[in-house]
C-alpha positions as CSV (number, residue, x, y, z in Angstrom):
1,X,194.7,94.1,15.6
2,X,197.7,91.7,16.2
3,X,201.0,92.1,14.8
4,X,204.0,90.3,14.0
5,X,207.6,91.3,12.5
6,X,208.2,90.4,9.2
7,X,210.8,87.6,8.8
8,X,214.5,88.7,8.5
9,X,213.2,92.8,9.1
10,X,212.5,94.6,12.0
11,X,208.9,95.9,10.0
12,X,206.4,95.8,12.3
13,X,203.3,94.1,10.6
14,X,199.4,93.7,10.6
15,X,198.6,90.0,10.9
16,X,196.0,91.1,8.4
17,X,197.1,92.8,5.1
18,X,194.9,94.8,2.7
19,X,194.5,93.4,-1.0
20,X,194.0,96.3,-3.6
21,X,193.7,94.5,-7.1
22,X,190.4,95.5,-7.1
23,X,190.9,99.4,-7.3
24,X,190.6,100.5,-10.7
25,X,187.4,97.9,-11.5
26,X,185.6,97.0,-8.8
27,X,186.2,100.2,-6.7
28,X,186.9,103.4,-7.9
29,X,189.0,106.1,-6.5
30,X,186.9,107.2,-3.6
31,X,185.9,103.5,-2.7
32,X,189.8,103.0,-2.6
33,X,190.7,105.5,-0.3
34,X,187.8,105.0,2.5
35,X,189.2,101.3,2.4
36,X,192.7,102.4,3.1
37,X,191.5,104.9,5.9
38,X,189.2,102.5,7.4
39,X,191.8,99.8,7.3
40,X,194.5,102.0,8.8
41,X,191.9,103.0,11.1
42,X,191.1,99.5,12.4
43,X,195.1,98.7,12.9
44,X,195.8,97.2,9.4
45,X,199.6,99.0,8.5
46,X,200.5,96.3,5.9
47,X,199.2,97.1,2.4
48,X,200.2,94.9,-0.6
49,X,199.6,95.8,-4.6
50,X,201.1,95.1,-8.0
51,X,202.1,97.2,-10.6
52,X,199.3,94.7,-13.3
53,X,196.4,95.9,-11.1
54,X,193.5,96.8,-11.2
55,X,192.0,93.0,-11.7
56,X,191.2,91.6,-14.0
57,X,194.2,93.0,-16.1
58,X,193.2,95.6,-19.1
59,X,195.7,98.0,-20.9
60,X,193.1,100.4,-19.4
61,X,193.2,99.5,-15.9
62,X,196.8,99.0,-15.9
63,X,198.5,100.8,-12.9
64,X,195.3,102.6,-11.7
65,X,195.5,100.9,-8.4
66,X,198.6,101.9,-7.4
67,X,197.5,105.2,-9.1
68,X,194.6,105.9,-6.4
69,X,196.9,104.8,-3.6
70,X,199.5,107.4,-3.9
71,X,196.8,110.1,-4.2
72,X,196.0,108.8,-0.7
73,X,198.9,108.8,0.3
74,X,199.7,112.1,-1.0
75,X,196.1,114.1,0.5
76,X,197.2,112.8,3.9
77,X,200.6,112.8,4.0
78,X,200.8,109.3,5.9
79,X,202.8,107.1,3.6
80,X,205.3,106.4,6.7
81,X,202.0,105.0,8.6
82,X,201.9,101.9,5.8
83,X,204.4,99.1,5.2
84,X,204.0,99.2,1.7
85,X,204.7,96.2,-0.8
86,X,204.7,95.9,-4.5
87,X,205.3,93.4,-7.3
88,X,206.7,93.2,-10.7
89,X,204.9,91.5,-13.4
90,X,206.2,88.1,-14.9
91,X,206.9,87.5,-18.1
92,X,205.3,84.0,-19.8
93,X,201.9,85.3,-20.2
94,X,200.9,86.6,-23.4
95,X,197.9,88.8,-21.8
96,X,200.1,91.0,-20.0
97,X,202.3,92.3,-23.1
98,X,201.0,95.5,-23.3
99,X,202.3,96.7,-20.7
100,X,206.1,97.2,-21.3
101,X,207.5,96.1,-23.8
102,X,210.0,93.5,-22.1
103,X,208.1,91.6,-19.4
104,X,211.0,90.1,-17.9
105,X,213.5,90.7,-14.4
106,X,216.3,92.4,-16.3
107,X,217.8,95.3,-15.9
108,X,216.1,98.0,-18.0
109,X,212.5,95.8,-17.1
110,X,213.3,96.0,-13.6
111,X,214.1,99.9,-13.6
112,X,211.6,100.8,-15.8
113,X,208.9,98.8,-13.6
114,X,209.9,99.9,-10.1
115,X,210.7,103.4,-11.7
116,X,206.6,103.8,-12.3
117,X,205.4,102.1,-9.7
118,X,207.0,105.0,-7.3
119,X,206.2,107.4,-9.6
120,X,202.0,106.1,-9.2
121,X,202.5,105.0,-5.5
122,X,203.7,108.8,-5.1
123,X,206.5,107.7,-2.7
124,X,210.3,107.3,-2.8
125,X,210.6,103.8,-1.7
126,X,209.0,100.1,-0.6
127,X,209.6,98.4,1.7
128,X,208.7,95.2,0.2
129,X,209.3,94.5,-3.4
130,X,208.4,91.3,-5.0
131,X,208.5,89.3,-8.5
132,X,205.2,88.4,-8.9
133,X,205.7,84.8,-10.4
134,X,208.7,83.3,-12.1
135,X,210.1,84.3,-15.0
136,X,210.3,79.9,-15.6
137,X,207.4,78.0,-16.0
138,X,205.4,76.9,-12.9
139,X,201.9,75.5,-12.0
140,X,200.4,78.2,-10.4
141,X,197.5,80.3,-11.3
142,X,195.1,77.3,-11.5
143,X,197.7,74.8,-12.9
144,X,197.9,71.5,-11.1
145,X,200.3,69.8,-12.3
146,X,204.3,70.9,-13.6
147,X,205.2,70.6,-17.0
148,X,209.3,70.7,-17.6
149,X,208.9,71.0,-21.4
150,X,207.7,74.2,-20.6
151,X,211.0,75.1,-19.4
152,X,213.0,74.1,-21.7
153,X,214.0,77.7,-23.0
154,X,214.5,79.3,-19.4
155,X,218.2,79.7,-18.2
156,X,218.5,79.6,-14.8
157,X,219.8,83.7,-13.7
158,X,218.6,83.7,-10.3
159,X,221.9,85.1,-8.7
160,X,221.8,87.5,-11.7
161,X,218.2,88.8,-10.8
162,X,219.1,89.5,-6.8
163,X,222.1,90.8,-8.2
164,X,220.0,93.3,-9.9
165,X,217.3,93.5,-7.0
166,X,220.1,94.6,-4.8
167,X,221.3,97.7,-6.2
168,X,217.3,99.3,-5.4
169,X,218.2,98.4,-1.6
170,X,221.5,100.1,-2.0
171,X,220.2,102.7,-3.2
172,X,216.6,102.9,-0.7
173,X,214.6,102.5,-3.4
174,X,213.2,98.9,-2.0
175,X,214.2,98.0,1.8
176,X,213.6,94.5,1.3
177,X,212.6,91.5,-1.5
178,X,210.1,88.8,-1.5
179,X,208.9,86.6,-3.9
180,X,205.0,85.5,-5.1
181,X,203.5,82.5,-6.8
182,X,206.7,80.9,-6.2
183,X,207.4,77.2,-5.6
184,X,210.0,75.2,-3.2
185,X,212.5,74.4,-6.3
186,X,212.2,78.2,-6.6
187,X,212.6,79.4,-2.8
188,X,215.6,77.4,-2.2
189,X,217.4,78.6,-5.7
190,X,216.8,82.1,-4.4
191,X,218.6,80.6,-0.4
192,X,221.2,79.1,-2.8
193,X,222.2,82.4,-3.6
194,X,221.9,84.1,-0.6
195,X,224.4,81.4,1.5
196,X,226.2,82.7,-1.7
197,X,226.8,86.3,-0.2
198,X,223.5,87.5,-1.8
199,X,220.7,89.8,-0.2
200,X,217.8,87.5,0.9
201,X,213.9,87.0,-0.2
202,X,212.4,88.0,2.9
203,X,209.1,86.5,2.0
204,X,206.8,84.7,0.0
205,X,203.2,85.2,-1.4
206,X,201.4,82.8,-3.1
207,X,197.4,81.3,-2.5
208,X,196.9,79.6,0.0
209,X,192.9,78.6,1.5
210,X,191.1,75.9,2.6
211,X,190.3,74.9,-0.5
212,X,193.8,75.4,-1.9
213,X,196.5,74.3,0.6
214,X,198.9,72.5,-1.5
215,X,201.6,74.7,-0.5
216,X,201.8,72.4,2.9
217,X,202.8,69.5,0.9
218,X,206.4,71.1,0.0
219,X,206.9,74.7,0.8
220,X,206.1,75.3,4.6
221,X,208.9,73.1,5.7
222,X,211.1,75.4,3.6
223,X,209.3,78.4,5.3
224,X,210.3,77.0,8.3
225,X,213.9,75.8,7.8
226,X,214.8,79.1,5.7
227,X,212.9,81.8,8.2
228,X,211.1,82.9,4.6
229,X,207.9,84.9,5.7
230,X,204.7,83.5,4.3
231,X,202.0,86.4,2.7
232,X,198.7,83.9,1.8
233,X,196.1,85.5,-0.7
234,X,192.9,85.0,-2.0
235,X,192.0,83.2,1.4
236,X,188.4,83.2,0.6
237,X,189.2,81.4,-2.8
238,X,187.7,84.8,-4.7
239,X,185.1,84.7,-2.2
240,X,184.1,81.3,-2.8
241,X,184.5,80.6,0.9
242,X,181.6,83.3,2.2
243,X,179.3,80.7,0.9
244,X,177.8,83.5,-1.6
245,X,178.2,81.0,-4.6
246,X,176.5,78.0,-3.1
247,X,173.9,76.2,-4.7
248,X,174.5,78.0,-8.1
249,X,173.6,81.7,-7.0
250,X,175.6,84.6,-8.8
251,X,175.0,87.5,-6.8
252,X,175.2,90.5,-8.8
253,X,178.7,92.6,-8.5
254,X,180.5,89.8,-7.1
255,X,183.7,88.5,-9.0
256,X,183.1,85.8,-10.3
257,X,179.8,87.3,-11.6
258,X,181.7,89.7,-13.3
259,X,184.1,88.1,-14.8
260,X,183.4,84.4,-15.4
261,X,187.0,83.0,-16.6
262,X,188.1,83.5,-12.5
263,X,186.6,80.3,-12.0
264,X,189.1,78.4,-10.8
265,X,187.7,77.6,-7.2
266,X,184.2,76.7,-8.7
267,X,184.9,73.2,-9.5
268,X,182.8,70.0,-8.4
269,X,184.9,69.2,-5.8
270,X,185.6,73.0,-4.8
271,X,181.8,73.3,-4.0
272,X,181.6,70.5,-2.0
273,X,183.8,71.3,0.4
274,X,182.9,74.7,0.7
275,X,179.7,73.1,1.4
276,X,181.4,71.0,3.8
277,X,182.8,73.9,5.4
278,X,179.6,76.1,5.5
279,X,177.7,73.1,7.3
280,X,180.8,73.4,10.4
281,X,180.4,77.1,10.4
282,X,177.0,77.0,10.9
283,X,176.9,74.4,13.3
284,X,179.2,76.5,15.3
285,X,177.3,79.3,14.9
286,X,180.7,81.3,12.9
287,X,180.4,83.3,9.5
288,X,182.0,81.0,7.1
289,X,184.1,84.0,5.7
290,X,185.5,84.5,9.0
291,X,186.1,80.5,10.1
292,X,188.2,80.6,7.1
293,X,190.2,83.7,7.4
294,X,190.7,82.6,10.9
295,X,192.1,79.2,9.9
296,X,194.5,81.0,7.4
297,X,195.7,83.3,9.7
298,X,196.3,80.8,12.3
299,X,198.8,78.8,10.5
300,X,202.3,78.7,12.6
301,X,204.0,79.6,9.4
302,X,201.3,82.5,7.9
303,X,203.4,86.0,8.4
304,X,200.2,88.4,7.3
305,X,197.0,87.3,5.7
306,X,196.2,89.3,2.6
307,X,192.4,90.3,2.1
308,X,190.4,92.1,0.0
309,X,186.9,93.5,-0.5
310,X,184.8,95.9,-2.2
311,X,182.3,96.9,0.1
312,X,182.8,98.4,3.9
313,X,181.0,95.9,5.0
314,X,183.1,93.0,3.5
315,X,185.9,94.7,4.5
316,X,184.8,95.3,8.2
317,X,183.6,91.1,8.3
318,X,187.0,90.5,7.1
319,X,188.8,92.3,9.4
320,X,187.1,91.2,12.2
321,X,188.0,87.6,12.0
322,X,191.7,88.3,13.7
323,X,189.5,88.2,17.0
324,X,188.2,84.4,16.2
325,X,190.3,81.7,17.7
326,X,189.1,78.3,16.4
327,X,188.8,75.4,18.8
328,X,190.3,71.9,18.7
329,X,186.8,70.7,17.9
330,X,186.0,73.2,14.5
331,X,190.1,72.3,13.5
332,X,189.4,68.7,14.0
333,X,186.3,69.0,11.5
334,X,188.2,71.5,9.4
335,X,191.0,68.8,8.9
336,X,188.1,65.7,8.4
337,X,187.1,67.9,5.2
338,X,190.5,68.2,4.0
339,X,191.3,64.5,4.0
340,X,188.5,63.5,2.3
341,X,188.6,66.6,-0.3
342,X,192.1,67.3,-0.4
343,X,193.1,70.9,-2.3
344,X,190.3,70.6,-4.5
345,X,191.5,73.4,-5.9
346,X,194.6,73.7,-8.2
């Protein structure tokens, strides 16, 4: 494994970072934990979840994947082993209002939320805590484009929120703060703030793959400028990028499978380029899966690549790819796709 330190921290952290969101639906409990041992086991000690998860969302499901990791963490004693991080949920989307009944970032949301995310997580603190998208509106989550009439209700209480988010680090409830699905208006509101006297988002996480790499348009230069740490997910596009969805298979137990609506990397234009992609893998002899991890982990201003599986073996490939360096030649044809099938994803 290779390791880095995460911006503005002295945390030690896996260049690779195990994904969770599918314990509680895709994996069950015991599925869940030989992932976290065999992770820990192959040098991965960054682990990222959410307080929504299990994914897809259900009123059900809610919380059971934070659930089965503290019962790991608790029948072997090793939570100090982990970096662990965590998110809030967002308000804005009407699915999610079952779960408390103010999904917003203030006060009595925020204690309540972090309160029982310890409580499942079976520990007495994280070291990364993180709002999992805006409480404003934003194009994310398959949205291409920005709408500002959306916004029009939102008052700007950004300084108010780290306000808020500070008194968990005073108190060593959260060691540090980071943001996810967040934009560049967004990450420099937040450094507006902090040249203000305020405590600092350390990071942020938001999708970022070959078929989705819009966030180089705007938001690496502010990564760059601002030290912000960068935590990519769905790198695979939800596994669009093994190839396993080419030429209209649905192999049975995969995602998308599953559940149909996460289509959002299954577009016309998606599946050529992954096409594209899959035809430089295999002249190369690589596994797709692993060319593209590679390429997401590569990126100067990638902190930790966040995967996920929900198999061993998926896991294992995954993993695997932090010993694949990609030559000039395979970037070379990697960038030739991307200009003539830019982001094809939203």
């Amino acid at each position: 494994m290779k390791y880095t330190t995460l911006p503005n921290t002295n945390i030690k952290v896996s260049k690779i970072c195990l994904g969770t969101m599918t314990f509680g639906r895709q994996n069950n409990e015991a599925q869940a934990h030989q992932q976290m041992r065999y992770a820990l086991d192959k040098g991965i000690n960054f682990f990222d979840t959410a307080e929504m998860y299990a994914v897809p969302y259900t009123p059900k499901t809610q919380g059971l994947t934070e659930q089965y990791m503290g019962t790991w963490f608790s029948k072997n004693s090793n939570r100090e082993k982990v970096v662990l991080a965590s998110k809030i949920t967002g308000s804005g989307r009407g699915i999610f209002n079952s779960m408390r009944e103010n999904l917003d970032f203030s006060k009595a949301s925020l204690d309540d939320a972090l309160d029982k995310t310890l409580a499942r997580l079976q520990t007495d603190y994280l070291d990364l805590y993180q709002l999992h998208w805006p409480e404003r509106a934003v194009n994310i989550f398959g949205v291409r484009d920005y709408s500002h009439s959306a916004n029009k209700q939102w008052e700007d209480n950004i300084g108010e929120i780290l306000h808020r988010l500070e008194t968990y680090v005073s108190s060593g409830k959260v060691r540090h703060i980071g943001l996810s699905n967040e934009t560049p208006f967004g990450a420099m509101r937040y450094m507006e703030e902090h040249r203000k006297g305020k405590l600092k988002m350390v990071s942020i996480q938001n999708a970022y793959s070959l078929l989705q790499r819009r966030d180089e348009i705007g938001l690496t230069e502010v990564l760059h400028m601002e030290n912000i740490g960068y935590l990519p997910y769905s790198p695979l596009a939800f596994g669009m990028l093994t190839g396993k969805y080419l030429n209209g298979k649905k192999p049975q137990g995969a995602r998308v499978t599953l559940f149909p609506n996460y289509s959002r990397y299954h577009s016309e234009a998606s599946l050529k380029a992954t096409q594209a992609y899959h035809t430089i893998a295999e002249k190369y002899g690589l596994s797709l899966s692993q060319m593209a991890l590679s390429f997401v982990t590569s990126r100067p201003f990638v902190t930790s690549t966040i995967i996920g599986a929900t198999s061993i073996s998926q896991l294992s490939e995954n993993i695997e790819s932090i010993n694949l360096s990609l030559s000039s030649e395979i970037e070379k044809e990697i960038q030739q796709v991307h200009q003539a099938i830019p982001n094809p994803a939203p």
